[in-house]
Short mmCIF file of the C-alpha atoms (twelve columns), coordinates in Angstrom:
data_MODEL
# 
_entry.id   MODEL 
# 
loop_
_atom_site.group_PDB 
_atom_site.id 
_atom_site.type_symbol 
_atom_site.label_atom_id 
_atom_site.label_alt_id 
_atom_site.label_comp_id 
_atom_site.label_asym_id 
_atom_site.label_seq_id 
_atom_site.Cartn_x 
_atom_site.Cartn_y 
_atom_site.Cartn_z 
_atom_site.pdbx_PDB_model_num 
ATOM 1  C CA . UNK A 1  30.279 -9.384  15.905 1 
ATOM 2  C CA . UNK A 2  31.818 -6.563  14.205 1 
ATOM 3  C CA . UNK A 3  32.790 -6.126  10.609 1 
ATOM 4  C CA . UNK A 4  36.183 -3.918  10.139 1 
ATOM 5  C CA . UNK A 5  38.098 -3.215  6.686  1 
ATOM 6  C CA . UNK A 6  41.536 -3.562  6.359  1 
ATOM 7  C CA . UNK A 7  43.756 -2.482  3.694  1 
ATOM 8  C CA . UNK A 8  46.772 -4.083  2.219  1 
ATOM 9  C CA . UNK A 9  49.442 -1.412  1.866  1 
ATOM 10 C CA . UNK A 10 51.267 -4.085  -0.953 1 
ATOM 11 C CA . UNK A 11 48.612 -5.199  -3.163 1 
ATOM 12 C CA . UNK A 12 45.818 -1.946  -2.310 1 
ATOM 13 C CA . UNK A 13 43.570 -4.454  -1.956 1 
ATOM 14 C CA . UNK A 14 40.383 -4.268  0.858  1 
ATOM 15 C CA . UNK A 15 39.692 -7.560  3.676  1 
ATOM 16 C CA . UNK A 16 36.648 -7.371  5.682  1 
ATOM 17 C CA . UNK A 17 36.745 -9.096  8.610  1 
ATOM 18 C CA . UNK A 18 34.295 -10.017 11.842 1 
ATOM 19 C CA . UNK A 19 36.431 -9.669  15.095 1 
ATOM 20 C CA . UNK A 20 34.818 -9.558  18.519 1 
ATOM 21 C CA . UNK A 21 35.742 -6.202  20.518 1 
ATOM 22 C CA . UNK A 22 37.716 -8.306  22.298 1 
ATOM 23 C CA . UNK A 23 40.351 -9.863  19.723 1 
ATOM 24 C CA . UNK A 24 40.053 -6.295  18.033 1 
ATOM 25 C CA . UNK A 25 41.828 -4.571  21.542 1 
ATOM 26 C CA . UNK A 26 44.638 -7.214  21.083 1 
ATOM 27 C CA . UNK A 27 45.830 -5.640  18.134 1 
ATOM 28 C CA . UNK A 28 45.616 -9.044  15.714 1 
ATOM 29 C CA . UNK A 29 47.717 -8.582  12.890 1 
ATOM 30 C CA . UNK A 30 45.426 -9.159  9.923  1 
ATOM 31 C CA . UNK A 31 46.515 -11.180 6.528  1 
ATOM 32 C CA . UNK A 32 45.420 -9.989  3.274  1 
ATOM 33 C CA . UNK A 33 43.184 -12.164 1.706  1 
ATOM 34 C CA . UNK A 34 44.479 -11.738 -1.591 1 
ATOM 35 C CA . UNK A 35 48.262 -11.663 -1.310 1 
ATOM 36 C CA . UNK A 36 48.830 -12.704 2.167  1 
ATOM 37 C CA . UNK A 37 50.752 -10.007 3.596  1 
ATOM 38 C CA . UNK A 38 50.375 -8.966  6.883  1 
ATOM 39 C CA . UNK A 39 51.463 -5.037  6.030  1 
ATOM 40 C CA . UNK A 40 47.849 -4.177  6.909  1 
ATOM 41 C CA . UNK A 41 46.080 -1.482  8.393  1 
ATOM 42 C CA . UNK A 42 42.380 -0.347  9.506  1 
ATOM 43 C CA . UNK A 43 40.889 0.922   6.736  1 
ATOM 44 C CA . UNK A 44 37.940 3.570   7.647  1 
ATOM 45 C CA . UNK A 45 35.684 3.386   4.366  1 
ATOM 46 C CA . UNK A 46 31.806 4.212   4.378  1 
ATOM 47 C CA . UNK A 47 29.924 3.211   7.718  1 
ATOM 48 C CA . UNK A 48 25.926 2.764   8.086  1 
ATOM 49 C CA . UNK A 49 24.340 4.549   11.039 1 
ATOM 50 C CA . UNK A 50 21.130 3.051   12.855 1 
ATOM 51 C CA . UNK A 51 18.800 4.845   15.210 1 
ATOM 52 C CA . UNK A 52 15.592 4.733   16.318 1 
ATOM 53 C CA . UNK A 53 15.077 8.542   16.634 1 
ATOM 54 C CA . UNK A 54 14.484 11.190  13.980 1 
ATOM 55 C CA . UNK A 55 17.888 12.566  13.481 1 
ATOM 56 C CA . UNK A 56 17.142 16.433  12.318 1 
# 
């Protein structure tokens, strides 16, 4: 299941959290873990790439 980032637009503050593709195309409004506030939005932050080719 996925991991996205979310960030809090009241307390600046980052949630991770694991949503199958799924629940993610239903647009769930996320809470902040730390203040509770649902002003959220995706939060694009560093990513981690995997392949199993040489990529130069």
């Amino acid at each position: 299941m996925p991991a996205y980032e979310y960030i809090c637009k009241d307390c600046k503050k980052i949630t991770e959290v694991r949503l199958s593709f799924e629940e993610k195309e239903k647009g769930l409004n996320v809470k902040c873990e730390h203040c509770g506030s649902e002003n959220t939005s995706q939060f694009f932050g560093n990513m981690m790439v995997a392949a199993n080719f040489p990529l130069h």
